[in-house]
Backbone as CSV, one residue per row, in Angstrom:
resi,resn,N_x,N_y,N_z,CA_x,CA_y,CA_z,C_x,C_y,C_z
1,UNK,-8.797,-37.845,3.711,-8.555,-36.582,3.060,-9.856,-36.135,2.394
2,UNK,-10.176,-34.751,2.861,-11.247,-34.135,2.170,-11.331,-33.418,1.054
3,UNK,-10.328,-33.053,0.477,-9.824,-31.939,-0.418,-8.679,-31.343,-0.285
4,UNK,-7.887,-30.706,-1.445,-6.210,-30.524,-1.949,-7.060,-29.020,-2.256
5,UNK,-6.624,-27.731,-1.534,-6.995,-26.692,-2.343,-5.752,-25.867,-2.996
6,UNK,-5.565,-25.154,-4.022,-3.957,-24.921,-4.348,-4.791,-23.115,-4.428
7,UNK,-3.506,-22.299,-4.392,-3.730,-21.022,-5.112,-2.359,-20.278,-5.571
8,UNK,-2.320,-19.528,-6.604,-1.146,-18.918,-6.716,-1.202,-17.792,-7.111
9,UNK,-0.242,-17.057,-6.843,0.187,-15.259,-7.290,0.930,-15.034,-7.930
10,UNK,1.056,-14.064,-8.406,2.834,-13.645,-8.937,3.549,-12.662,-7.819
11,UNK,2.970,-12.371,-6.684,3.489,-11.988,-5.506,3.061,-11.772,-4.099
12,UNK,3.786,-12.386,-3.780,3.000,-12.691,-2.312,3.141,-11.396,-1.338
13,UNK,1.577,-11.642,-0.198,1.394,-10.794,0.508,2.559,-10.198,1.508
14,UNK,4.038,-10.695,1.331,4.727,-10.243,2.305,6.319,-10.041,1.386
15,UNK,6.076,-10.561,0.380,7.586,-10.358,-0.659,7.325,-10.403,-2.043
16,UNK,8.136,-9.697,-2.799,7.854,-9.663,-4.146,8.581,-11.166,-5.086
17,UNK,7.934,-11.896,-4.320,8.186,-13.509,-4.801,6.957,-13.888,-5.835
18,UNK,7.121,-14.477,-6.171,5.643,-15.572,-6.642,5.617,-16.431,-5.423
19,UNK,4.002,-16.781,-5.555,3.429,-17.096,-4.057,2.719,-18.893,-4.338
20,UNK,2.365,-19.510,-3.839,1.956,-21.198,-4.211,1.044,-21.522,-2.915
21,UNK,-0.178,-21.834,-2.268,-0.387,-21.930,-1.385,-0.862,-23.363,-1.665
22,UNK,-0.661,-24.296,-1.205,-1.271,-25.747,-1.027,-1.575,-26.059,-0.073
23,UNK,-3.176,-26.582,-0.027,-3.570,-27.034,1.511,-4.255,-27.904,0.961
24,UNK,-3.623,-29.112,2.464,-4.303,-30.468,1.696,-5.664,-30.784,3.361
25,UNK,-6.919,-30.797,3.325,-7.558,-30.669,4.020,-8.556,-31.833,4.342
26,UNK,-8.059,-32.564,5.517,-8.930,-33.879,6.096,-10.001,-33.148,7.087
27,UNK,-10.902,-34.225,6.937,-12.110,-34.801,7.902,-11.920,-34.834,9.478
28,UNK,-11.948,-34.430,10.375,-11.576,-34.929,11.588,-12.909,-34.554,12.396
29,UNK,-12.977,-34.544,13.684,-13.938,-34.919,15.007,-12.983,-34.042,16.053
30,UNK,-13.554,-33.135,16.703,-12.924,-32.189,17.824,-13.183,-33.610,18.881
31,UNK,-12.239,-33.834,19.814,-12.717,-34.664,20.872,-12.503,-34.007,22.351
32,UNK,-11.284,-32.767,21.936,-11.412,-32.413,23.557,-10.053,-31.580,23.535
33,UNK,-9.798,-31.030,24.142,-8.627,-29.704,24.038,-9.180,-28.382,23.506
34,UNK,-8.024,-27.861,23.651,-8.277,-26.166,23.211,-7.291,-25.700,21.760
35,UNK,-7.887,-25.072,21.274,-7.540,-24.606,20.027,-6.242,-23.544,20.047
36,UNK,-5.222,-23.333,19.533,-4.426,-22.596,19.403,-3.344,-22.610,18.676
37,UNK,-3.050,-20.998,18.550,-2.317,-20.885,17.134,-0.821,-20.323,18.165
38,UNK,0.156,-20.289,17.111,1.230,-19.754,17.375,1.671,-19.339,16.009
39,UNK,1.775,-18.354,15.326,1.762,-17.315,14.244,2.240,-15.927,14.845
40,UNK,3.705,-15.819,14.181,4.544,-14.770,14.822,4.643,-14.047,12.931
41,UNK,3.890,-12.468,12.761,4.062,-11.831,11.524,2.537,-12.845,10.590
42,UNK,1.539,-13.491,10.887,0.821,-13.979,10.240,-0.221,-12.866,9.716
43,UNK,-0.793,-13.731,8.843,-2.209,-13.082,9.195,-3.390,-13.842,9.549
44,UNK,-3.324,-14.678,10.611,-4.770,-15.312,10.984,-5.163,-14.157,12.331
45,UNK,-6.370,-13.777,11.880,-6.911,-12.780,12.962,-7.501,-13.462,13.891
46,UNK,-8.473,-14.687,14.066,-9.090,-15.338,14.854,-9.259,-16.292,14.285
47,UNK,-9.132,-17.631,15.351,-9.060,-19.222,14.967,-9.818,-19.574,15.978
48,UNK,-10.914,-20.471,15.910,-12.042,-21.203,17.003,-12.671,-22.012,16.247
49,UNK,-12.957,-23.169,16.711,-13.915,-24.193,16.310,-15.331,-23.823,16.529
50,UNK,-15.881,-24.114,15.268,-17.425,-23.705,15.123,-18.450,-24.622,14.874
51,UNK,-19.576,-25.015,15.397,-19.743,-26.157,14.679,-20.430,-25.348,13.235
52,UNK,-20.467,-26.581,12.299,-20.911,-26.034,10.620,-22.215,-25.263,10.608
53,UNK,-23.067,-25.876,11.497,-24.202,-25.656,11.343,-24.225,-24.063,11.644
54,UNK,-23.642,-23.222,12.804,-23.544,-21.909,12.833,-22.657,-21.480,12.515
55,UNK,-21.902,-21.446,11.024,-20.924,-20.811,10.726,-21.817,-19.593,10.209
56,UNK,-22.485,-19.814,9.602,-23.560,-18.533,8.700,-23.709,-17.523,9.944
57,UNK,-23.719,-17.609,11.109,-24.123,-16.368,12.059,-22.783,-16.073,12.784
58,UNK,-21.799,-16.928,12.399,-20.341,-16.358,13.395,-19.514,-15.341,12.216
59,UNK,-20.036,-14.913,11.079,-19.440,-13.770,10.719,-18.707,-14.200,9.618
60,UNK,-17.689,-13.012,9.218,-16.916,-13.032,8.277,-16.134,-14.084,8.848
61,UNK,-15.673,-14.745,7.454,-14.813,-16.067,7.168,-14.102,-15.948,5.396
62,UNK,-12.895,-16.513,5.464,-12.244,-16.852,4.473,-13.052,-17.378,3.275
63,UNK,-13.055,-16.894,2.067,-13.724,-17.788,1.234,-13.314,-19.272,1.179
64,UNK,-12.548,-20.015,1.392,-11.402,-21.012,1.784,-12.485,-21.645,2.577
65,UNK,-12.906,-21.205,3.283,-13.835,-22.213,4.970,-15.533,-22.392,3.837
66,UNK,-15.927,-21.620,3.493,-17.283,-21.815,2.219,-17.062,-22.757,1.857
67,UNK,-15.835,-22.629,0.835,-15.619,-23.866,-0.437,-15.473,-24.983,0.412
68,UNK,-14.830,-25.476,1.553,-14.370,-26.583,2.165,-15.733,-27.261,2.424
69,UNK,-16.493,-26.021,3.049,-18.026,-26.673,4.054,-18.607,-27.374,2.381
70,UNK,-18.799,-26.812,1.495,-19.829,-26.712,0.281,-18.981,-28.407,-0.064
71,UNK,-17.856,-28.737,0.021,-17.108,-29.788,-0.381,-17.492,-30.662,0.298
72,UNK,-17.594,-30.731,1.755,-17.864,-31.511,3.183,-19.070,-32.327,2.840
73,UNK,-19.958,-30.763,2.500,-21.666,-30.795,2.440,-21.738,-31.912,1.442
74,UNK,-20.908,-31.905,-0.317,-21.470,-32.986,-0.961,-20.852,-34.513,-1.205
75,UNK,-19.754,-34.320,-0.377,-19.283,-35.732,0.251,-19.777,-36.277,1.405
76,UNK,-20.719,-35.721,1.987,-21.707,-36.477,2.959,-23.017,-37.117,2.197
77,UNK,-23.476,-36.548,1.019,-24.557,-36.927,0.616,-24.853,-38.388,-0.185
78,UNK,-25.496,-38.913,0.251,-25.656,-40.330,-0.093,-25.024,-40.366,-1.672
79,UNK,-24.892,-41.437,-1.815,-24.881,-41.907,-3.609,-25.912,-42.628,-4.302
């Protein structure tokens, strides 16, 4: 496990609920397959594996994918 990110609202983007988002986010290695979503009413506009190193030139991204890399970045660094 790489990081637990939480967020909350007092109403979410699709109902006048209070909203809780928890994502708990591991480490993994692409080894081979194809990427795909199935999201019926979502909002993910585009999903593809990138490697890190060119995320800075593949465009707009979630602030969510920053914080994760910036997290990645200082749990790789020696101690």
């Amino acid at each position: 496990m790489l990081t637990v990110s939480t967020r909350t609202a007092e109403r979410s983007f699709q109902r006048d609920l209070p909203f809780q988002a928890v994502r708990v986010v591991y480490e993994a290695q692409v080894v081979g397959g194809t990427l795909g979503t199935l999201e019926v009413d979502g909002t993910t506009d585009r999903a593809e594996w990138i490697p890190i190193d060119a995320l800075d030139a593949a465009g707009p991204r979630a602030d969510l994918v920053s914080d994760l890399v910036a997290t990645w970045r200082a749990a790789a660094q020696p101690s």
